[in-house]
SEBA-148576 format. One record per atom (N, C-alpha, C): residue number from 1; y, z, x; atom name; residue in one letter. Coordinates in pm, whole numbers, plus 50000, padded with zeros to 5 digits. Layout:
NUM;Y;Z;X;CA;A
...
***
This chain:
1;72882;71182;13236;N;X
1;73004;71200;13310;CA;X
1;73000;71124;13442;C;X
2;72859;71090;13471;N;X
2;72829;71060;13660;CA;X
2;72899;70890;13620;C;X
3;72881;70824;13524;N;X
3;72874;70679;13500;CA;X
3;73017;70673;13476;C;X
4;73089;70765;13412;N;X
4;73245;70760;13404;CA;X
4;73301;70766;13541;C;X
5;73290;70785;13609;N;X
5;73346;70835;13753;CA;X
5;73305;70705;13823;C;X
6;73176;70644;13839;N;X
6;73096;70541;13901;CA;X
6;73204;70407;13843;C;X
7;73265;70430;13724;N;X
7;73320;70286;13677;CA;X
7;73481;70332;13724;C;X
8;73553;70416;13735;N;X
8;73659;70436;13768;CA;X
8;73635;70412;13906;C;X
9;73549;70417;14005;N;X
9;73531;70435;14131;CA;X
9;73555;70281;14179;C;X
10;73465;70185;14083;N;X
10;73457;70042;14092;CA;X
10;73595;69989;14028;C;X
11;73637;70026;13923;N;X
11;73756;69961;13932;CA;X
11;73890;69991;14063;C;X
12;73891;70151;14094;N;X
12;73932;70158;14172;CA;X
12;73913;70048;14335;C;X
13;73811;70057;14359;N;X
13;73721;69913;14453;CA;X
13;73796;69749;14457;C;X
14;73809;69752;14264;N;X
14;73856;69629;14256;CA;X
14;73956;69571;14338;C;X
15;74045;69682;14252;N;X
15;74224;69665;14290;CA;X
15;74224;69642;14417;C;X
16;74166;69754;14531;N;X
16;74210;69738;14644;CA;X
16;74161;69654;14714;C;X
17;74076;69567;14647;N;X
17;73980;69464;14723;CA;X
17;74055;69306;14705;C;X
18;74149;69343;14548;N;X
18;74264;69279;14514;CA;X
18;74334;69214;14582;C;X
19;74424;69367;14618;N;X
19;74533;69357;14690;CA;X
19;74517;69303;14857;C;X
20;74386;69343;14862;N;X
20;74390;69274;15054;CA;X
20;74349;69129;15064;C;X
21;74307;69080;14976;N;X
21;74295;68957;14926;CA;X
21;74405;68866;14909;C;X
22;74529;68917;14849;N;X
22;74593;68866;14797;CA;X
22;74748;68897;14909;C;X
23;74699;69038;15005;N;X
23;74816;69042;15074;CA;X
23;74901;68935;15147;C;X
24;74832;68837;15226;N;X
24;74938;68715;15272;CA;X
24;74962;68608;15181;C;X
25;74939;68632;15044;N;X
25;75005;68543;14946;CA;X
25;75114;68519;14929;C;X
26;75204;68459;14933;N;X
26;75312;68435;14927;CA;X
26;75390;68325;14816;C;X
27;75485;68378;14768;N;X
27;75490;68328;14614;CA;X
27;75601;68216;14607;C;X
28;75545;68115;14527;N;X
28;75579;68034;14467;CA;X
28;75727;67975;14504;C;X
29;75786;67866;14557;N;X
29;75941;67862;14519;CA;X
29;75985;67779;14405;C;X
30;76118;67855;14383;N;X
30;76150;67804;14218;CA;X
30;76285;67652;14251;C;X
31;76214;67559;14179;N;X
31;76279;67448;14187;CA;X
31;76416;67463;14111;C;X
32;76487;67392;14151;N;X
32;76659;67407;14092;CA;X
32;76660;67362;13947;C;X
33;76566;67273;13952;N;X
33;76627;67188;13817;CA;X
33;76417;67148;13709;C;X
34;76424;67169;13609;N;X
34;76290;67113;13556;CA;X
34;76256;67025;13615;C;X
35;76060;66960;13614;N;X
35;76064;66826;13619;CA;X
35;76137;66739;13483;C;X
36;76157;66600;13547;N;X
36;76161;66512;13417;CA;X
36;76057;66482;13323;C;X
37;76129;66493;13230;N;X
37;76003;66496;13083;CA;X
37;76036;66335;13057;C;X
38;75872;66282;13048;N;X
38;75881;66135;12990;CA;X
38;75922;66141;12837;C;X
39;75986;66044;12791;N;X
39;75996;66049;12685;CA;X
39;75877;66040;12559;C;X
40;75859;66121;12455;N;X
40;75721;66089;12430;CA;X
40;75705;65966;12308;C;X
41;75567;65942;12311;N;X
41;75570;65787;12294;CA;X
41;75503;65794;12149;C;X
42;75546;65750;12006;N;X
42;75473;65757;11939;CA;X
42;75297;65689;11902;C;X
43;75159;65747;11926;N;X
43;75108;65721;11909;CA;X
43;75077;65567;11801;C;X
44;75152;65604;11656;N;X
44;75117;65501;11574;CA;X
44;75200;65353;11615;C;X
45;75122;65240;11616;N;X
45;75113;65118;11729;CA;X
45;75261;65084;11647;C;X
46;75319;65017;11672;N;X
46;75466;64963;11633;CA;X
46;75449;64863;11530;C;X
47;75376;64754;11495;N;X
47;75333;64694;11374;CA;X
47;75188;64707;11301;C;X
48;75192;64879;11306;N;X
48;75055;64912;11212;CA;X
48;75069;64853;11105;C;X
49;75166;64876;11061;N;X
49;75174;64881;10858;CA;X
49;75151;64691;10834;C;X
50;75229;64641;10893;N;X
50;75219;64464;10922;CA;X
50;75057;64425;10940;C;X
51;74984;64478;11059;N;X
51;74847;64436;11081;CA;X
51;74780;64507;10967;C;X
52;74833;64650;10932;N;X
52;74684;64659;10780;CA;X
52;74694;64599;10667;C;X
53;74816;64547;10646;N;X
53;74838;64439;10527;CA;X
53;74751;64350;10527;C;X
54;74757;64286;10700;N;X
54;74693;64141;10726;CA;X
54;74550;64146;10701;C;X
55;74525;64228;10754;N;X
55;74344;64304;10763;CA;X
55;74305;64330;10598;C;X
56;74391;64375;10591;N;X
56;74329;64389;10430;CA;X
56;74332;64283;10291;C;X
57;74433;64174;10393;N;X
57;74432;64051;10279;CA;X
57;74323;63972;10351;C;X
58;74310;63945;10480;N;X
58;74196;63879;10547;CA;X
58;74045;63921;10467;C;X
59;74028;64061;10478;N;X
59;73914;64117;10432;CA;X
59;73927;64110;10304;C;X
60;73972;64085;10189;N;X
60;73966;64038;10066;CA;X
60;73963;63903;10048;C;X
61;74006;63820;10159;N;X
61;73944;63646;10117;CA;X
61;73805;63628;10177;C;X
62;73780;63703;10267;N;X
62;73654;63655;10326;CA;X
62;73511;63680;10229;C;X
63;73393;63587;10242;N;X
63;73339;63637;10197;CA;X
63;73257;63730;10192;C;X
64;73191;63809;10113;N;X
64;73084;63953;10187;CA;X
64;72989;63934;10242;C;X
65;72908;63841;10229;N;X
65;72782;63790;10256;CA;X
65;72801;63794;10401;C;X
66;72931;63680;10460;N;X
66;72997;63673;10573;CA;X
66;73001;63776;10669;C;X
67;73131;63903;10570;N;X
67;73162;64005;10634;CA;X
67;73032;64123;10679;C;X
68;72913;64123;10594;N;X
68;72821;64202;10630;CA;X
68;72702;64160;10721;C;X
69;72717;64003;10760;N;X
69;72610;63998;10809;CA;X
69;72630;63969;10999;C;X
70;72603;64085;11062;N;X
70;72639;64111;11184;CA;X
70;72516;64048;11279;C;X
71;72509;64047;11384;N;X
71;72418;64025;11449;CA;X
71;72261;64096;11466;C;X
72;72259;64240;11483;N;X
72;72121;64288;11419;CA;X
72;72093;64307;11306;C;X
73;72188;64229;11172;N;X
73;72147;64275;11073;CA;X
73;72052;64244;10990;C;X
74;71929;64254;10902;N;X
74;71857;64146;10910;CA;X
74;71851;64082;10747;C;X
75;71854;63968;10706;N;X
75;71858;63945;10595;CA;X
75;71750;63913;10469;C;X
76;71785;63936;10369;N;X
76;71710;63941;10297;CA;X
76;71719;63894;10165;C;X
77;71662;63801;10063;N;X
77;71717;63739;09956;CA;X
77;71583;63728;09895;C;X
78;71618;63750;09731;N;X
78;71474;63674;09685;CA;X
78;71552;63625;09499;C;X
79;71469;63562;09487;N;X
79;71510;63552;09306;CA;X
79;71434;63659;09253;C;X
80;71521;63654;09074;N;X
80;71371;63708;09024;CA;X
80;71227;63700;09010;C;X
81;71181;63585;09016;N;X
81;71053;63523;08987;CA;X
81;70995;63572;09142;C;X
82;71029;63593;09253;N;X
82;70962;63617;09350;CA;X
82;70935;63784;09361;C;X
83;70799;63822;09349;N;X
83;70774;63940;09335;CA;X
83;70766;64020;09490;C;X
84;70782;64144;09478;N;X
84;70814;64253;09619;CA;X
84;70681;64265;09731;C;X
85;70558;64194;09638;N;X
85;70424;64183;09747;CA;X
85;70407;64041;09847;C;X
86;70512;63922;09765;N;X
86;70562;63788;09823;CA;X
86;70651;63851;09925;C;X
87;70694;63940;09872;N;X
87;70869;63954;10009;CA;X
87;70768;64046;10158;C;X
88;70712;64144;10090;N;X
88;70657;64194;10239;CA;X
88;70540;64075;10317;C;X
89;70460;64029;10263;N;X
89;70387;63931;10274;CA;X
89;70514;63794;10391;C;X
90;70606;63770;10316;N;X
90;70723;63677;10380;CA;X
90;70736;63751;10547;C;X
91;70793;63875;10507;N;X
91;70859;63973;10608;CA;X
91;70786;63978;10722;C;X
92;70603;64007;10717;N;X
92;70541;63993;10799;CA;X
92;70486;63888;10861;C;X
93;70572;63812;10800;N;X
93;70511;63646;10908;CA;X
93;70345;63625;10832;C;X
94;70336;63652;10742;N;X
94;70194;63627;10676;CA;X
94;70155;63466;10597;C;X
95;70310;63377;10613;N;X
95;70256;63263;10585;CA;X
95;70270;63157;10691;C;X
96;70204;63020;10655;N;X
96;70216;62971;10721;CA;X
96;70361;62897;10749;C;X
97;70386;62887;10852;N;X
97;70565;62801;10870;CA;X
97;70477;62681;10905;C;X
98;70562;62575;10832;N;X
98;70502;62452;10800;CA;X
98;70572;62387;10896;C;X
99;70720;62392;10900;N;X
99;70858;62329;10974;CA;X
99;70926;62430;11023;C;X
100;71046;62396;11115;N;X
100;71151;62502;11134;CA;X
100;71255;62406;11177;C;X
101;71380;62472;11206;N;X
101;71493;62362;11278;CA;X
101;71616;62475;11351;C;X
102;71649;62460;11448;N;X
102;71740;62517;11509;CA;X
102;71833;62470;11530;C;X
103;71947;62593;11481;N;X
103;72070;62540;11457;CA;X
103;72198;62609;11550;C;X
104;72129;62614;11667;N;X
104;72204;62674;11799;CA;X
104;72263;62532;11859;C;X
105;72446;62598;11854;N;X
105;72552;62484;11894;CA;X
105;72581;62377;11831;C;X
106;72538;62383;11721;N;X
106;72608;62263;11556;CA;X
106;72719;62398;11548;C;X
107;72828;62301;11486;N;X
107;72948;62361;11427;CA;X
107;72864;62371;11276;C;X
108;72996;62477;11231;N;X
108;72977;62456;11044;CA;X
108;72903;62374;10954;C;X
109;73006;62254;10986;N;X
109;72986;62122;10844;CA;X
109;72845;62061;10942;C;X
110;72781;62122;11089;N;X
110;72697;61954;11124;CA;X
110;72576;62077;11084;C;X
111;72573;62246;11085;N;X
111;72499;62308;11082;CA;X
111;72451;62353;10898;C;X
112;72543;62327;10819;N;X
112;72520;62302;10671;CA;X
112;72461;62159;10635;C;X
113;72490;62064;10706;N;X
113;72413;61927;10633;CA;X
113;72287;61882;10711;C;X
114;72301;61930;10860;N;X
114;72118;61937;10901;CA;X
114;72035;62007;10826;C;X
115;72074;62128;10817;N;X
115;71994;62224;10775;CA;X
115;71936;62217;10558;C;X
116;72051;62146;10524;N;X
116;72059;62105;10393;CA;X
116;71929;61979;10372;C;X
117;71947;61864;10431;N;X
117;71882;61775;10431;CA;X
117;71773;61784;10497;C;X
118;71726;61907;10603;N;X
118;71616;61946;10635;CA;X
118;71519;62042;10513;C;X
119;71594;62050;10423;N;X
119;71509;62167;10327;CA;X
119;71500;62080;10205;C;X
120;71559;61990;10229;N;X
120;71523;61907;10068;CA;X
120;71410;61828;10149;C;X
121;71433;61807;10294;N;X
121;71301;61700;10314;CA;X
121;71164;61751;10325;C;X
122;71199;61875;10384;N;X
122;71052;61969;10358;CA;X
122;71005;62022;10202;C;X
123;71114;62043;10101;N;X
123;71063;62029;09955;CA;X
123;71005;61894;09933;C;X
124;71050;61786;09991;N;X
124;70949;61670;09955;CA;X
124;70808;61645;10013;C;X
125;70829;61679;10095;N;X
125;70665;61669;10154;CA;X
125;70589;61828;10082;C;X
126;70686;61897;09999;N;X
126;70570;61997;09940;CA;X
126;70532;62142;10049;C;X
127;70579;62118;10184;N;X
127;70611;62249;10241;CA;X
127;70688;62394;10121;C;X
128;70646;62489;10132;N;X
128;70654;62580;10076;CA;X
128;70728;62693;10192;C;X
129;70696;62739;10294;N;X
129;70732;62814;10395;CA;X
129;70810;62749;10476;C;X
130;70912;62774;10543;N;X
130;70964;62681;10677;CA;X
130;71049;62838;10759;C;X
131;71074;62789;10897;N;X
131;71174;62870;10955;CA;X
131;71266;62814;11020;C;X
132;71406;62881;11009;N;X
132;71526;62844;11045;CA;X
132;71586;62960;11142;C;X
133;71582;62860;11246;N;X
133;71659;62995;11385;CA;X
133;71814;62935;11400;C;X
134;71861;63003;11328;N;X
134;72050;63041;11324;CA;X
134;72076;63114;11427;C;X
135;72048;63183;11510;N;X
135;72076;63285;11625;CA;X
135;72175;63410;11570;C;X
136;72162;63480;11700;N;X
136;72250;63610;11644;CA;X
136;72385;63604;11713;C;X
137;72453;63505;11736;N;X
137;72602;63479;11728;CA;X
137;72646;63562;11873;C;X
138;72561;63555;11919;N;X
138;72593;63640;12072;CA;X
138;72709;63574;12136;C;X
139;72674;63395;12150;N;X
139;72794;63338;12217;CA;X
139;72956;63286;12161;C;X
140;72924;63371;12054;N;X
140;73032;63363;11930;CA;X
140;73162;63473;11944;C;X
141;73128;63562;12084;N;X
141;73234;63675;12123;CA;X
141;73220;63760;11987;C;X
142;73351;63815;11980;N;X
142;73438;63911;11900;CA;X
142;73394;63889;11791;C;X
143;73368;63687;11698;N;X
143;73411;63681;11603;CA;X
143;73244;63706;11545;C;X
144;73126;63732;11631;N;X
144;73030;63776;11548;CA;X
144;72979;63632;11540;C;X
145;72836;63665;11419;N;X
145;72694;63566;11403;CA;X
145;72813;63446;11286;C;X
146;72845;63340;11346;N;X
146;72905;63269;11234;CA;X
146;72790;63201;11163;C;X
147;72733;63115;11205;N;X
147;72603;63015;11129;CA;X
147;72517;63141;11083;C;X
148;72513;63259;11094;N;X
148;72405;63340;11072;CA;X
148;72463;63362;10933;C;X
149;72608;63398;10945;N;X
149;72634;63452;10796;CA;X
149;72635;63339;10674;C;X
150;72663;63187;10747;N;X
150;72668;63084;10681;CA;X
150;72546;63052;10600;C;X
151;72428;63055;10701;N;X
151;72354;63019;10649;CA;X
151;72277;63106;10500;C;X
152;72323;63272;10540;N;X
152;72296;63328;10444;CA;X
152;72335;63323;10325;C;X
153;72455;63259;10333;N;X
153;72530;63223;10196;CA;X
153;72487;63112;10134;C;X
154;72423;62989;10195;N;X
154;72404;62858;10186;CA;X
154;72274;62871;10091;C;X
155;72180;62893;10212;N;X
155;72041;62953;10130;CA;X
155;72024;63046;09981;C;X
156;72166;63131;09942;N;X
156;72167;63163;09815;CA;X
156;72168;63056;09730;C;X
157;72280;62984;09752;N;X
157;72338;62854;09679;CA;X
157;72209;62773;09619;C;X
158;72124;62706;09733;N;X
158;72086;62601;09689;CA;X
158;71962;62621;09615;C;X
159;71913;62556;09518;N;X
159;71812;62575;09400;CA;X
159;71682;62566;09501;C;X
160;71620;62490;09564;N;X
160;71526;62479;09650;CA;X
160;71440;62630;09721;C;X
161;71532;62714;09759;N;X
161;71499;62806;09822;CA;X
161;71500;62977;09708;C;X
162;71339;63002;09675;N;X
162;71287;63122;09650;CA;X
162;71319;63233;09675;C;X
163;71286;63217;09836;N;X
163;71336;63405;09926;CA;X
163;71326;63370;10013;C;X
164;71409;63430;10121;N;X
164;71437;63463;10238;CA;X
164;71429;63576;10325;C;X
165;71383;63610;10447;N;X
165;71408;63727;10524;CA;X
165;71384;63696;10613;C;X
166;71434;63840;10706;N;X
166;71477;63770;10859;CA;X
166;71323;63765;10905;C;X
167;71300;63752;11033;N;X
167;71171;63688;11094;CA;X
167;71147;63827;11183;C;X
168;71018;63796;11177;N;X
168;70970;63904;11322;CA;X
168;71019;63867;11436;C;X
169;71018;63986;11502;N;X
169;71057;63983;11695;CA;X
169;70998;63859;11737;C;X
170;70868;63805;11717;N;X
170;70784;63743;11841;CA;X
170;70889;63617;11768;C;X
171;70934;63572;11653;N;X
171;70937;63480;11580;CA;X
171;71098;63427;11528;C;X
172;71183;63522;11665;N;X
172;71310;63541;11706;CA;X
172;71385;63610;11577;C;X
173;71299;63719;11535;N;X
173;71374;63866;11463;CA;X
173;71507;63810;11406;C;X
174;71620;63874;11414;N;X
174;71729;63901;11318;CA;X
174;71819;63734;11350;C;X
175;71761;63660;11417;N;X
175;71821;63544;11481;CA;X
175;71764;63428;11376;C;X
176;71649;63438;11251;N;X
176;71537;63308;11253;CA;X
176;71517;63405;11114;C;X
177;71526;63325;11026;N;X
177;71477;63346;10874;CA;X
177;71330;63273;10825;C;X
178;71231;63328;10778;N;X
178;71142;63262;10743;CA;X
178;71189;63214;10569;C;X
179;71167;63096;10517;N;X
179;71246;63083;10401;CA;X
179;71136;63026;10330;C;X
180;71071;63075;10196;N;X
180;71013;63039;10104;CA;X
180;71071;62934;09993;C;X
181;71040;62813;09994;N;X
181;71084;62718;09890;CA;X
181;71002;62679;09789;C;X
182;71057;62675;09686;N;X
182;70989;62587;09576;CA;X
182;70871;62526;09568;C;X
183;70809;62517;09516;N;X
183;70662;62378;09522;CA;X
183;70750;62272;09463;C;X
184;70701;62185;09501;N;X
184;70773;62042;09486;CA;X
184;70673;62011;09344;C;X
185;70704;61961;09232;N;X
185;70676;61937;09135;CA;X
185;70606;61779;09071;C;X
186;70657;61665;09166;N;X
186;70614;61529;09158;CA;X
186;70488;61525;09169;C;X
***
C-alpha cells in the first residue's frame, strides 16, 4: 500500500512541477491562411520509359565480355587442352614472362594491331609466356576499362593464345594479363 501512495505522490510532484514550468508559456498564434504547398513533383524522371528502352537495346548490342569486364575485375581464359594446375601455376606469376608490351594511350584499332603483331612475333621466336599491361581504364571516366575489355575479347579470338589471367599486384594485378601461347611448331 506504502508504494501505491509513494507513486501517486510522484505523479502528483510531476504535474505540479509541470505546470510551473510551463506557467509563462504562452501559446502559439494561429496564422490566417495555410502555408503554401509546393506542388508535388513526380519522382519517376520524365523520359524513364525512352532511356530504359535505350539501355536495354544498348545492353543487348554490346558485347559481354565488354560489359563484364570492369576495372577490378580480373580475367581469366583458358582452352580445353590447358589444364587447372597450368592456370594456378599462370595466376601465380610462376612462369617466366619472356616479353610484355603496354598498351596505355593507343586507341582501339592502334591497341589491337600492336598488340596482334606483338603475339604472333613472340610465337615466332617460340616465347611461350608474355605479359600485356592494358591498364584498368581509370583515365577512361564513366565509360570504364575500354582496351581492358578489348583485349579480353581479342585474346579469345586469336588461335596463338592458350590461357590467360590477370597478373599479380607486384606485376600490375587486374591492369596486366600474363598470357600463355602456343609453342611455335617450325
Amino acid at each position: 500500500m506504502a508504494r501505491k501512495k509513494d507513486s501517486e505522490t510522484t505523479a502528483e510532484d510531476d504535474v505540479s512541477l509541470f505546470r510551473r514550468l510551463m506557467s509563462d508559456a504562452k501559446p502559439l498564434r494561429q496564422m490566417d491562411k495555410a502555408p503554401e504547398r509546393r506542388p508535388s513533383v513526380s519522382t519517376r524522371a520524365r523520359f524513364a520509359r525512352q532511356d530504359e528502352r535505350e539501355v536495354l537495346a544498348e545492353s543487348l548490342d554490346a558485347d559481354i565480355d565488354e560489359t563484364e569486364t570492369g576495372a577490378g575485375e580480373s580475367l581469366h581464359f583458358h582452352r580445353p587442352s590447358v589444364g587447372r594446375r597450368t592456370m594456378r601455376k599462370l595466376g601465380r606469376g610462376n612462369f617466366s614472362v619472356q616479353d610484355e608490351i603496354d598498351l596505355h594511350g593507343m586507341t582501339v584499332p592502334q591497341a589491337k594491331d600492336a598488340l596482334h603483331e606483338f603475339i604472333e612475333e613472340c610465337e615466332s621466336r617460340g616465347y611461350t609466356c608474355i605479359r600485356i599491361v592494358h591498364g584498368k581504364g581509370i583515365g577512361s571516366g564513366d565509360r570504364g576499362p575500354v582496351i581492358k575489355g578489348k583485349v579480353n575479347k581479342w585474346l579469345k579470338q586469336w588461335n596463338e593464345v592458350l590461357a590467360f589471367v590477370s597478373a599479380r599486384q607486384i606485376d600490375g594485378g587486374t591492369g596486366a594479363v600474363y598470357v600463355l601461347l602456343r609453342k611455335n611448331r617450325h
